[in-house]
C-alpha positions in Angstrom: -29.3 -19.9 -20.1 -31.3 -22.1 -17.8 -31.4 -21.8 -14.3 -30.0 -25.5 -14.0 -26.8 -24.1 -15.9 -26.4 -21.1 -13.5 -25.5 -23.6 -10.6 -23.8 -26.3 -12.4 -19.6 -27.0 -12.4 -17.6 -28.2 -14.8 -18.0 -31.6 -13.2 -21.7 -31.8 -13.9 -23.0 -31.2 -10.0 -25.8 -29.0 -10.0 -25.5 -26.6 -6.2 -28.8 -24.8 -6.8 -29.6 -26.4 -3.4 -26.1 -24.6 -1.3 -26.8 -21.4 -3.2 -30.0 -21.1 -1.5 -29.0 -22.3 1.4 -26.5 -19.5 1.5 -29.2 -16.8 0.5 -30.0 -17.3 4.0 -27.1 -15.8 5.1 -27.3 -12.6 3.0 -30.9 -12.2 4.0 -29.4 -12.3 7.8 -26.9 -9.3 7.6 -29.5 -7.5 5.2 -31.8 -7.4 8.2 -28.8 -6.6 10.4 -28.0 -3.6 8.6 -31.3 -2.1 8.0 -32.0 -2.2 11.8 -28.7 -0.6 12.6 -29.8 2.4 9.5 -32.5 3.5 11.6 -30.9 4.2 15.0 -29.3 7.0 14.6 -32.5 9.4 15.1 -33.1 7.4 17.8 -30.1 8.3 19.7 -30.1 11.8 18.5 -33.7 12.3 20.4 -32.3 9.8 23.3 -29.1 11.1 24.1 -29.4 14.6 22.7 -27.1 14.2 20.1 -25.9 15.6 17.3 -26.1 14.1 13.6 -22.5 14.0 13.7 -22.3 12.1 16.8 -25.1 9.8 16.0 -23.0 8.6 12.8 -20.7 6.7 15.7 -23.0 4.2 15.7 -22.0 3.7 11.7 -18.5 4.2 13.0 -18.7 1.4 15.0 -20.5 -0.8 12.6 -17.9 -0.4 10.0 -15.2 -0.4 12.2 -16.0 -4.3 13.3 -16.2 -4.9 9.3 -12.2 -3.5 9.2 -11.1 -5.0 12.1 -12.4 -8.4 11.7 -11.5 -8.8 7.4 -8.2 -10.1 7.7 -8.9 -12.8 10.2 -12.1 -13.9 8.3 -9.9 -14.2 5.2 -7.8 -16.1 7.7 -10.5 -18.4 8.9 -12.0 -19.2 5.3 -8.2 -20.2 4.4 -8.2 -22.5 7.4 -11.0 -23.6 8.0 -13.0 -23.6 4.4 -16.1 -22.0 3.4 -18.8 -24.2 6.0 -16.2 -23.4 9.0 -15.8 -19.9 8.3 -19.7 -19.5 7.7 -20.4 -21.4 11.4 -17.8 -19.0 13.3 -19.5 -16.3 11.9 -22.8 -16.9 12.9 -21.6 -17.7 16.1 -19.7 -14.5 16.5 -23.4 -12.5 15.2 -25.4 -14.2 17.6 -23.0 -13.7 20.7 -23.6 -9.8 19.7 -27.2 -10.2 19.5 -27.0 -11.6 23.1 -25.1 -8.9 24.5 -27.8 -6.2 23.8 -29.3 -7.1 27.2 -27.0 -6.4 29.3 -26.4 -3.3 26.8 -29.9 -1.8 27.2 -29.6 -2.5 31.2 -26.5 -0.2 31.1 -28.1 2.1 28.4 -24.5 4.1 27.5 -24.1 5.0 24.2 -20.9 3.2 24.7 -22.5 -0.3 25.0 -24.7 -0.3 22.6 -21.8 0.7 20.1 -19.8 -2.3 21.2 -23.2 -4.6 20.3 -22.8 -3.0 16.6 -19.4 -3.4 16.6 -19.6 -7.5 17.6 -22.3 -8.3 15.2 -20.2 -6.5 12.4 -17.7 -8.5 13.3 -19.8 -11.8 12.8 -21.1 -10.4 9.3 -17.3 -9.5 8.3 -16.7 -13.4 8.4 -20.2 -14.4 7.1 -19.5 -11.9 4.0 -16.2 -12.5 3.0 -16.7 -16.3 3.0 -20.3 -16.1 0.9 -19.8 -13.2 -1.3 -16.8 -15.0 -3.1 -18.8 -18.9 -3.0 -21.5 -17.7 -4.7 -19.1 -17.0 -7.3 -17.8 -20.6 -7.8 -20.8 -22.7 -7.5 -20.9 -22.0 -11.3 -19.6 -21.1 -14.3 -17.7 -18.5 -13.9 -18.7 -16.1 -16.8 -22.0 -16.4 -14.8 -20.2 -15.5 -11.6 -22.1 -11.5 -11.4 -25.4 -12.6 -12.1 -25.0 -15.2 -9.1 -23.5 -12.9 -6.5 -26.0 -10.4 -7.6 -29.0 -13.1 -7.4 -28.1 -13.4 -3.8 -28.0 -10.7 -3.3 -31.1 -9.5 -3.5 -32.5 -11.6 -0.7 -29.6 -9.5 0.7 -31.9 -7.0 -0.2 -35.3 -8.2 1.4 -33.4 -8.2 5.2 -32.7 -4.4 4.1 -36.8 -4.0 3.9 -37.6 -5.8 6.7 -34.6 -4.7 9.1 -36.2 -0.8 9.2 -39.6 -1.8 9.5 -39.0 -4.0 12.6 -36.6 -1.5 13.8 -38.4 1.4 13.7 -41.4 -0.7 15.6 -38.7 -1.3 18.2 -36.6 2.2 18.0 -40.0 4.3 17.6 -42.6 3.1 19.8 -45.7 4.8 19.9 -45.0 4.7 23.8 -42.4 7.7 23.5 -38.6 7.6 23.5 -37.6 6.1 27.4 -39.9 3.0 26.5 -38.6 2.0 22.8 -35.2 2.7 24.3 -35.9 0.0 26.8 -36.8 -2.6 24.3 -33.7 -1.9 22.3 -32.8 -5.7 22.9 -36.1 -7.3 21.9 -35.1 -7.5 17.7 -31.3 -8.5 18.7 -31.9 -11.4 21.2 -34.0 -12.9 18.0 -31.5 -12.8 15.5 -29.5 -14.0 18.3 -31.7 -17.3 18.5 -32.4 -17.4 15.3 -28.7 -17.3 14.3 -27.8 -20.0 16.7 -30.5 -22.3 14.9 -28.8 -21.5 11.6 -25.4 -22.5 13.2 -26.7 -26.2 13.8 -28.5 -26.6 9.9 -25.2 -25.2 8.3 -23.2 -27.6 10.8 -25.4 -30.5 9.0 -25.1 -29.4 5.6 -23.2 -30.7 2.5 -21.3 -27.4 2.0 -18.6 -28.3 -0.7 -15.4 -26.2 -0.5 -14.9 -26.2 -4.1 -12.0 -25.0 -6.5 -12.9 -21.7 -8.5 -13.4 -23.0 -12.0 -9.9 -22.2 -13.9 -8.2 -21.5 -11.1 -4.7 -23.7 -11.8 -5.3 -22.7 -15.7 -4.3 -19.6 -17.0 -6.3 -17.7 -19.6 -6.1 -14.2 -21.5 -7.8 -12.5 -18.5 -6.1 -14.7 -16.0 -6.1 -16.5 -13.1 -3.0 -14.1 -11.1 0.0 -16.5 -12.2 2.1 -17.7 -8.8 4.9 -14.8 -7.7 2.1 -12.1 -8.6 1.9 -9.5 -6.5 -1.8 -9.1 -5.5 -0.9 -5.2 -5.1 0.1 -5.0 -8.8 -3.5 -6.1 -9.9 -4.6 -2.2 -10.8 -8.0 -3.7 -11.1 -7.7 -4.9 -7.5 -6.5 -1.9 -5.9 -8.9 0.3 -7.7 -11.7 -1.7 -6.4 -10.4 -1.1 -3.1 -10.8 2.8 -3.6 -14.4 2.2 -5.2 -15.6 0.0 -2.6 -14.5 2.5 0.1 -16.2 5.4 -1.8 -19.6 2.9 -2.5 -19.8 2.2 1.2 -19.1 5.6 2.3 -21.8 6.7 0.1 -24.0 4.1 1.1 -24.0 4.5 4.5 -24.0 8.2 4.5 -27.5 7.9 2.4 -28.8 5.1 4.5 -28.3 6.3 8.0 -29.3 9.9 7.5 -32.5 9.1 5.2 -35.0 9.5 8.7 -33.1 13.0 8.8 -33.7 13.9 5.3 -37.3 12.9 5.4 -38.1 14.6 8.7 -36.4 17.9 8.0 -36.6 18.1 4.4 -39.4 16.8 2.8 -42.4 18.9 1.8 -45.5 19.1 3.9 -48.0 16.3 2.4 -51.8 16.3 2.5 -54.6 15.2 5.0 -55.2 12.6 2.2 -51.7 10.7 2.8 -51.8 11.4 6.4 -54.7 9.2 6.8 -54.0 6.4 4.4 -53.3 2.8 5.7 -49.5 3.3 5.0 -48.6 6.8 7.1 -51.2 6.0 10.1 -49.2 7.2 13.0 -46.2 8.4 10.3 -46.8 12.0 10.5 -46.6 14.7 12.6 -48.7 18.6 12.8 -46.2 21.5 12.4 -47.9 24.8 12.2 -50.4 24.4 10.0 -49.3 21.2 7.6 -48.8 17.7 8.3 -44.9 16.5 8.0 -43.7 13.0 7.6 -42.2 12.2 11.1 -39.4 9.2 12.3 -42.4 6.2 11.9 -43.4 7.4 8.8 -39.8 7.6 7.4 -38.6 4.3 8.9 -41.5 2.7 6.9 -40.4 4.9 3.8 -37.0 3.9 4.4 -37.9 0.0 4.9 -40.6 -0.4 1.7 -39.8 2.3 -0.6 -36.4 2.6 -0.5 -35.1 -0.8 0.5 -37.7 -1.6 -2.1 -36.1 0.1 -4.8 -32.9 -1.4 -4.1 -34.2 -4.7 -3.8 -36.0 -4.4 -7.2 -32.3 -3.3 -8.7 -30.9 -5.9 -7.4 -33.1 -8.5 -9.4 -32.9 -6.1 -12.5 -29.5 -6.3 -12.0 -28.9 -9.8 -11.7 -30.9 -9.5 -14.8 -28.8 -6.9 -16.8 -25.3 -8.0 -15.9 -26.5 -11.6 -18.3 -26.2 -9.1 -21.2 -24.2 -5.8 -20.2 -21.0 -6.4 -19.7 -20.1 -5.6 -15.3 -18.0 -2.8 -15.4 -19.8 -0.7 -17.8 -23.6 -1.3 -16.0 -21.3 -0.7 -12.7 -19.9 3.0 -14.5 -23.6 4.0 -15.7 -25.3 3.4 -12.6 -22.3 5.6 -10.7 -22.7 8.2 -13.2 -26.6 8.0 -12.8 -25.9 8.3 -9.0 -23.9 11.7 -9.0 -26.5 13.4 -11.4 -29.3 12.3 -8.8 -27.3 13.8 -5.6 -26.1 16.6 -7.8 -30.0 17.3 -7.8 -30.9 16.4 -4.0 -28.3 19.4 -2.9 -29.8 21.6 -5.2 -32.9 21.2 -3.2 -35.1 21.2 -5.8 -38.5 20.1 -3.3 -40.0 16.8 -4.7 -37.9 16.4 -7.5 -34.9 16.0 -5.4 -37.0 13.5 -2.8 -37.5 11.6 -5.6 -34.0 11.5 -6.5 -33.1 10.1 -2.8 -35.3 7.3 -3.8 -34.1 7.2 -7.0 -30.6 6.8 -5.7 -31.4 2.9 -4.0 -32.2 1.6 -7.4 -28.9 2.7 -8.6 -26.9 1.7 -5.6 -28.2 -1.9 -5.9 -26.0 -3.6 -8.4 -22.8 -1.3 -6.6 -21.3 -3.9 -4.1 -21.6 -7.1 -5.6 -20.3 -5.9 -8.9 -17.0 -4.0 -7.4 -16.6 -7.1 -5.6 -17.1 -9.5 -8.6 -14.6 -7.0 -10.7 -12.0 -6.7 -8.0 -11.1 -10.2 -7.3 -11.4 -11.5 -11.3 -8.5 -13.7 -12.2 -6.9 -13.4 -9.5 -7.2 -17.6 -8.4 -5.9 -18.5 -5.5 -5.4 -15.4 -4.1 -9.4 -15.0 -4.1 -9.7 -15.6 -1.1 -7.3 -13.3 0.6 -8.1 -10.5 -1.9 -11.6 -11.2 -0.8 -10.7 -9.8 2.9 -9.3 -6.8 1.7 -12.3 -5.5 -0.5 -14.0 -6.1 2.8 -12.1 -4.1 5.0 -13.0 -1.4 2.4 -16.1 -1.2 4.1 -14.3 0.9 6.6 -15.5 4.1 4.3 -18.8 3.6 5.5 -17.0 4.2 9.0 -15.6 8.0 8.4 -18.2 9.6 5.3 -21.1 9.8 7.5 -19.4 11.6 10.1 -18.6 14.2 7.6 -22.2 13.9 6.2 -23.4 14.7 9.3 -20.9 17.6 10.2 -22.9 19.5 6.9 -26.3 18.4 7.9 -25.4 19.9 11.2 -24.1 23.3 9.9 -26.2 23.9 6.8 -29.0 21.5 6.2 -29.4 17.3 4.5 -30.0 18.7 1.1 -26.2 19.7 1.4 -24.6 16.9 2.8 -25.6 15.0 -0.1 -22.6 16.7 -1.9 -20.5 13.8 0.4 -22.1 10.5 -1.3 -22.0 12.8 -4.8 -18.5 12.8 -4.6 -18.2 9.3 -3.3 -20.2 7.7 -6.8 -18.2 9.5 -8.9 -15.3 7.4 -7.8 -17.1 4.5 -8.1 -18.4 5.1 -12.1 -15.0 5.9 -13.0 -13.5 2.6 -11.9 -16.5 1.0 -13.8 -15.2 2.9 -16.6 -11.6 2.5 -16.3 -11.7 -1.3 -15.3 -11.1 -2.8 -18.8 -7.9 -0.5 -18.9 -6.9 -1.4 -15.0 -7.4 -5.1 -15.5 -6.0 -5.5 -19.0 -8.7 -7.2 -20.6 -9.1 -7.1 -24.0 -12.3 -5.8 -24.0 -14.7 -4.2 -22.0 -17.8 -6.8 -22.4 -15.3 -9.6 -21.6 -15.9 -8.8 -17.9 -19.3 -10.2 -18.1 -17.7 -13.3 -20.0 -15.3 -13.7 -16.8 -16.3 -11.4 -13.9 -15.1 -14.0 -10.6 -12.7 -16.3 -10.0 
């Protein structure tokens, strides 16, 4: 396989070009995401409040992702890919904006509605992109696409904690970074609009899924087809729920497992170039405090997942989807299974562990859930997004056991979350009716 045949239809046309051009986009809510993962020990040393009542601001995050699904599924009907892409950037950069007059009022409240409003804007940019990267190819090579892009997804989810924790944990103490809350926002903001204007310009083809009108043995979904009688459909609604949920729990708590669990580390790290300023004195031994973690967060463990989503753009070519997508869930329970037995650095490096094996998760529910369904893509599209809304209620459980026992134990939450999710890798072949397992790398999208 060439790289030339990755982005070439069955007319000839080559969109290498529009592929990158939309990596932009999942760069822009990786970013988005990672800033929004370390603000929750912000608020918890701002507003004196609980881990339980910090995970409102993933509440509120997720909650823009359920409520806006169904209209962007909507929009991309009507309007087509470019004009759903354009509304959605529009919507992100109007929440960027309205972090200044957030910060001014400084409410929890306000700053929850900021989430909320740039959720909203990713809802549209997400379920318009994830789906076109599947089509501007062939579509046996629909999972390694999604996944490619993915991973630039996965360099806004480095760079979003670093940048945020800059902003969220300024050396200048808590009242100062919470006053300069709106600095990282208003520059999406502006950088967003500028994005608006280039995709406004550019040749963005709102092309037909390949075999789309032509039935095959795993099938477009025939006309009269309920999309609710597509097993494989609805269970990636449950998987994509529990992936999220599990996602989010990890991501937004990982400050509070650092600070509060990890072991104490020597004079030796605390001076090296990387933890300068990243560590605190208790008693007699030097801890790794919020700085320290948001940088941990940013370049180890965004890094991790970044690396897993090249790999796995990499494996899905020669392992079929669902059965890479069942492994890395199973993978994923053992490693929590280990962090609540709280096991010192052997279960810190199974938090770690954990990003490299979430990578592939997303994209490859996604890829599995809308295959052969056609023209009902699109619209099936919307609901795997609103399944995002799992990342909305798990954390506030994962933080109700971090509050009453410690981190190592709320891990049991995400634990039970993956095992959902590896046995709809396993099952899929069953659920979709395909004739065999590997053939969902042979047809994973459209």
């Amino acid at each position: 396989m060439t790289t030339e045949s990755l982005f070439k239809t069955a007319d000839g046309k080559s969109h290498i070009v529009t592929f990158f051009l939309m990596t932009t986009l999942f760069l822009l809510w990786g970013f988005c995401n990672g800033m929004i993962d370390v603000m929750d020990k912000h608020f918890q040393d701002y507003l004196h409040l609980s881990k339980a009542q910090s995970a409102w601001v993933q509440f509120a995050h997720y909650l823009g992702y359920f409520l806006m699904a169904l209209p962007a599924g909507l929009l991309a009907r009507r309007f087509g890919y470019k004009g759903g892409i354009i509304a959605g950037l529009l919507a992100v950069s109007l929440g960027g904006f309205w972090f200044v007059p957030a910060t001014h009022i400084g409410s929890f409240w306000a700053f929850l509605l900021g989430v909320c409003l740039i959720s909203m804007g990713l809802t549209i940019l997400e379920t318009v992109a994830n789906p076109y990267t599947t089509v501007l190819g062939p579509r046996h090579f629909a999972a390694a696409r999604i996944n490619l892009a993915q991973s630039f997804n996965g360099v806004g989810w480095i760079l979003g904690p670093i940048v945020g924790g800059a902003f969220f944990y300024s050396k200048a103490g808590t009242e100062v970074a919470h006053g300069q809350l709106y600095v990282p926002y208003v520059a999406v903001a502006v950088i967003v609009l500028v994005l608006a204007v280039v995709f406004a310009f550019a040749a963005i083809p709102d092309l037909i899924p390949e075999g789309e009108t032509t039935p095959d043995a795993a099938g477009p979904a025939k006309p009269g087809v309920s999309l609710w009688s597509q097993r494989h459909f609805t269970g990636a609604l449950v998987a994509q729920f529990g992936y999220v949920a599990a996602q989010a729990g990890i991501f937004s708590f990982f400050i509070n497992y650092v600070v509060s669990e990890v072991p104490a580390i020597s004079s030796g790290a605390v001076n090296s170039w990387f933890l300068q300023g990243g560590a605190a004195l208790r008693g007699n031994d030097y801890f790794i405090n919020e700085q320290g973690a948001s940088r941990l967060l940013g370049v180890a463990g965004f890094g991790l997942f970044l690396a897993g989503r090249f790999s796995g753009a990499i494996i899905l070519r020669k392992l079929s989807a669902p059965l890479a997508l069942g492994i890395y869930g199973a993978v994923n329970v053992v490693l929590c299974a280990l962090v609540v037995l709280k096991l010192g650095w052997i279960s810190v490096g199974a938090v770690f562990l954990s990003f490299f094996f979430m990578s592939i998760m997303f994209p490859t529910i996604f890829a599995l859930g809308i295959h052969g369904l056609g023209s009902q893509a699109k619209r099936a599209s919307a609901f795997i997004v609103m399944a995002i809304m799992g990342g909305a209620i798990m954390p506030k459980f994962m933080g109700y056991l971090g509050d009453q026992y410690n981190m190592s134990v709320s891990f049991a939450v995400p634990l039970a979350c993956f095992l959902v999710v590896a046995s709809y890798g396993f099952s899929w072949s069953r659920l979709s009716h395909t004739a065999g397992v590997h053939d969902a790398t042979v047809h994973p999208g459209h």
